[in-house]
C-alpha positions in Angstrom: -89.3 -59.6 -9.5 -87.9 -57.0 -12.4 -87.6 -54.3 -10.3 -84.6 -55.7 -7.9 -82.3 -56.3 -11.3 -83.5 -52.4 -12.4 -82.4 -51.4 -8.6 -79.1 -53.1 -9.1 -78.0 -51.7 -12.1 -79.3 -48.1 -10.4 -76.9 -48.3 -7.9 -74.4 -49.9 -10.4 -74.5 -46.7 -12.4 -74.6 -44.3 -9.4 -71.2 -46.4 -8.0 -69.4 -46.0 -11.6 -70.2 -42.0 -11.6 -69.4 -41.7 -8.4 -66.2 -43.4 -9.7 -65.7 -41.3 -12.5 -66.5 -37.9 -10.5 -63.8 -39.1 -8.1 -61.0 -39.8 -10.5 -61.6 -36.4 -12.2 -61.3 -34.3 -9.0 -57.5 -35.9 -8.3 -56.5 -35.0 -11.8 -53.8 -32.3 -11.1 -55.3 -28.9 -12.2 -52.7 -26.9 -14.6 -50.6 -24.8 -12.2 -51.2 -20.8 -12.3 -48.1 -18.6 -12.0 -49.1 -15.6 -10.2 -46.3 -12.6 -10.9 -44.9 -11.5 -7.5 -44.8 -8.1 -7.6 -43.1 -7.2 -4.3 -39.7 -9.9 -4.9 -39.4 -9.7 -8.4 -35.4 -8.6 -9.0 -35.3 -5.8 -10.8 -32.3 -5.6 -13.4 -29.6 -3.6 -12.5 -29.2 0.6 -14.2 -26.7 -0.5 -17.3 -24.1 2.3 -15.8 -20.7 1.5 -15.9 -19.3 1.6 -12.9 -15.7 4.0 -13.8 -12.3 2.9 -12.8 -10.1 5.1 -10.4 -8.6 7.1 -12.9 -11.7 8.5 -14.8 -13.1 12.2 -13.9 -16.8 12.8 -14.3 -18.0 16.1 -14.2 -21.4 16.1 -13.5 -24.7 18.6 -12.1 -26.1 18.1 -9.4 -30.1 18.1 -9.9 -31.2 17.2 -6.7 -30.0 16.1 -3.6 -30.7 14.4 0.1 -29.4 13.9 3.3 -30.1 10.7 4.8 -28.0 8.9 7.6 -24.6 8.8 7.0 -24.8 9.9 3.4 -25.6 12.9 1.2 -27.4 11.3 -1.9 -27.1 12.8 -5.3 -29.4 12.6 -8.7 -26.9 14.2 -11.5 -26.7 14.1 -14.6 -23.5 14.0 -17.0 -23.9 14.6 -20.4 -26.9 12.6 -22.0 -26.9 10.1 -18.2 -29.0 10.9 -15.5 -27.9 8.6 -12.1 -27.5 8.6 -8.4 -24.5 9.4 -6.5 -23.7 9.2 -2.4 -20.9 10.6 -0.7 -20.2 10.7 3.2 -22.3 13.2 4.5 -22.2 16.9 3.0 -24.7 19.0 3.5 -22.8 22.0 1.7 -23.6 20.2 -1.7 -25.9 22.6 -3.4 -28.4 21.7 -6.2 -27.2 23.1 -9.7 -23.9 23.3 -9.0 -21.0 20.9 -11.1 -19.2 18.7 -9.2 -16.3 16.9 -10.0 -14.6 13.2 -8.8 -12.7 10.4 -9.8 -14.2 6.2 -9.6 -17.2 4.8 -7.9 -18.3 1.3 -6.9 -21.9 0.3 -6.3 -23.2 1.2 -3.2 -24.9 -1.9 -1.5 -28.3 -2.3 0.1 -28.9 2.0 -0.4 -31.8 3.7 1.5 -34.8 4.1 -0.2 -34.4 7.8 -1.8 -37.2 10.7 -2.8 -36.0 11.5 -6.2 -38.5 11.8 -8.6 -36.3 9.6 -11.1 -35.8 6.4 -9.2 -32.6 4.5 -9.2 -32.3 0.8 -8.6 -28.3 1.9 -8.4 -26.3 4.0 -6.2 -22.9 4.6 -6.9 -20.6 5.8 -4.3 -17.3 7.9 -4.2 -15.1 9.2 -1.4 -15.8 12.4 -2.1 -16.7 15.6 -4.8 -15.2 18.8 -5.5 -15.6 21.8 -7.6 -12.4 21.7 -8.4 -11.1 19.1 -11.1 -8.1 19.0 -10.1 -8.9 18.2 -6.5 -11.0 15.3 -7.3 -9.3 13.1 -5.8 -11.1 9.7 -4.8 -9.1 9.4 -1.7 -8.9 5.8 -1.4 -5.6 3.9 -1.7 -5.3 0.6 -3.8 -3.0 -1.9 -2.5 0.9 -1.2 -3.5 0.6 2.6 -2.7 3.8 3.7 -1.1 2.7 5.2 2.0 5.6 6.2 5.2 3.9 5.7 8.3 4.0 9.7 9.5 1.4 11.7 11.5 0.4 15.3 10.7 0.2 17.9 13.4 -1.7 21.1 13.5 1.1 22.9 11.8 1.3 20.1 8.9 4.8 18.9 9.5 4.9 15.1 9.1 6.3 13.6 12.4 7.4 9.9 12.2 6.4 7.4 14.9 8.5 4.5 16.5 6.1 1.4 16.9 6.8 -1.0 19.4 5.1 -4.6 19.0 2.8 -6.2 20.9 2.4 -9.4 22.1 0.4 -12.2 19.2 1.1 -9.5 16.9 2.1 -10.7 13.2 4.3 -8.1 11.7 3.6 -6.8 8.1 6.4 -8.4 6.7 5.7 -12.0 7.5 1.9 -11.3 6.9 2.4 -10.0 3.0 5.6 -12.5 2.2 3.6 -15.8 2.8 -0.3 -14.1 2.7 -1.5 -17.3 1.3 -0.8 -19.2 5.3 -3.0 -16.4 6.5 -6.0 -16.0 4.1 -9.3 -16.9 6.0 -7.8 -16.7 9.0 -8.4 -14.3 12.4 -5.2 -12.3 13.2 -3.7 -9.2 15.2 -1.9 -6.6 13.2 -0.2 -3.6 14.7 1.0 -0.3 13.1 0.4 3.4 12.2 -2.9 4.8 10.9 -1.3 6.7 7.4 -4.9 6.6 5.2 -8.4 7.2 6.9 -11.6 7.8 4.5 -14.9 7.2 7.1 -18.0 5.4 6.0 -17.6 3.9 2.8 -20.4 1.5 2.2 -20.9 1.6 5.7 -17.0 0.2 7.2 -14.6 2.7 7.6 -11.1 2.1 5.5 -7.7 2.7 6.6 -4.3 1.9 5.9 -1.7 0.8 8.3 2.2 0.4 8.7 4.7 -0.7 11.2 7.7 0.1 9.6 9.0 -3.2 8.2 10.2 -2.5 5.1 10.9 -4.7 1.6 13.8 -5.1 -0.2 13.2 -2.3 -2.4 13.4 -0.1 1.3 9.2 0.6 0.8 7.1 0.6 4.1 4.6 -2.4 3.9 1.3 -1.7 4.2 -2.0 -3.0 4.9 -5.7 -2.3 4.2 -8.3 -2.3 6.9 -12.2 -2.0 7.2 -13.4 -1.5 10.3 -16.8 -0.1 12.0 -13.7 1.4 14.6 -13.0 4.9 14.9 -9.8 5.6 14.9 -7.8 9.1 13.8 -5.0 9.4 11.1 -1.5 9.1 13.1 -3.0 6.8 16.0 -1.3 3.4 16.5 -3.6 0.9 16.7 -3.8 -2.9 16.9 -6.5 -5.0 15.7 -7.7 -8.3 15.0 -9.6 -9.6 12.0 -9.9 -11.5 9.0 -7.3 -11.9 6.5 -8.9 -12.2 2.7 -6.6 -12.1 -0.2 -7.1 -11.1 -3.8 -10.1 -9.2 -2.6 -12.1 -7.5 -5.8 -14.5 -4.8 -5.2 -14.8 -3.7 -8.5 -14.2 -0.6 -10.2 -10.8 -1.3 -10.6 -10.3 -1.8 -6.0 -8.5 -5.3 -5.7 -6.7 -6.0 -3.2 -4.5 -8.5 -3.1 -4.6 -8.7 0.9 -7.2 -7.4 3.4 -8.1 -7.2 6.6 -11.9 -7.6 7.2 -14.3 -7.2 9.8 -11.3 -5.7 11.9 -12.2 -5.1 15.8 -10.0 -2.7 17.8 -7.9 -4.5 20.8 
């Protein structure tokens, strides 16, 4: 007869561990934070990226040809970085170079240098001549006449006659705020081509509608086109207004993502 009361309170004991055990294992564990080494953002190189007007001078150290672009490591003065032009495979190692701006290069391939560079900067082109540095690219307001060059170098002016849906450069810079975000056709004279800049090519264009200063209005264009200086072409795109690439390139009208037609 004392047994069963013993056996009871057995099983009475074995229930409230049970219990207890229970309750413990659905206590939330304290979290572990595991670094992830493969998607941790790196913070950018601190390089300045230079406006349009500054020259850097700069030695090449080493250099490489990859897709579209000739990659550079210089260094100027005390700073060592990375520089890509279009593609150049004259560029020689050791030599000085000279240009003008630069603007970060987005998604850059993955380079071979022994220094590594979480930055690329990227310029029109170099020269050893400083005073031939030119950057090549055109901000917006640049006064531009809509004029081919043939082989002899004699500028030749072109008559443009409009197509049909086409809005005019006039109406398009007068009132760009009705036009920003929106998909147009634009028509005029190629008169400033520089190929492959972060991957679009950039020209200007003009179809001979003046303001009332008498200055040719002109547009900026990036395209994936090809196209030649001189050709008249007519494409469709998106308008974007007060565009800012940095390194001193805002536009205060664009077109983007322009298709040939």
């Amino acid at each position: 007869m004392i047994q069963q009361p013993i056996l009871m309170i057995n099983k009475l004991v074995i229930i409230l561990l049970g219990l207890m055990g229970l309750i413990l294992a659905c206590k939330p564990k304290p979290a572990i934070i595991e670094a992830d080494t493969e998607n941790t953002v790196q913070d950018p190189v601190s390089e300045p990226v230079s406006s349009p007007q500054d020259l850097h001078q700069v030695e090449v150290v080493d250099m490489q040809n990859l897709g579209k672009y000739t990659y550079m490591h210089v260094r100027e003065g005390a700073r060592s970085f990375c520089v890509a032009i279009p593609l150049n495979p004259d560029i020689k190692k050791g030599t000085t170079y000279y240009y003008r701006g630069g603007l970060i290069m987005a998604n850059p391939e993955k380079l071979q240098f022994k220094e590594k560079f979480e930055t690329v900067f990227i310029v029109a082109s170099v020269s050893e001549n400083p005073l031939s540095s030119n950057s090549n690219w055109m901000p917006e307001g640049s006064d531009n006449k809509a004029t081919s060059q043939n082989e002899t170098g004699e500028i030749k002016e072109v008559k443009i006659i409009p197509a049909a849906g086409v809005i005019k450069l006039s109406e398009l810079i007068q009132n760009r705020s009705k036009y920003d975000g929106k998909i147009i056709k634009v028509q005029g004279q190629c008169v400033k081509l520089n190929r492959m800049i972060m991957n679009k090519n950039w020209l200007h264009i003009q179809d001979n509608t003046v303001n009332p200063n008498g200055q040719k209005y002109d547009l900026t264009i990036t395209t994936v086109e090809d196209v030649q200086l001189g050709d008249v072409v007519l494409f469709e795109g998106k308008i974007a207004i007060n565009k800012d690439f940095g390194a001193g390139y805002k536009y205060d009208i664009i077109l983007e993502e322009a298709r040939l037609k």
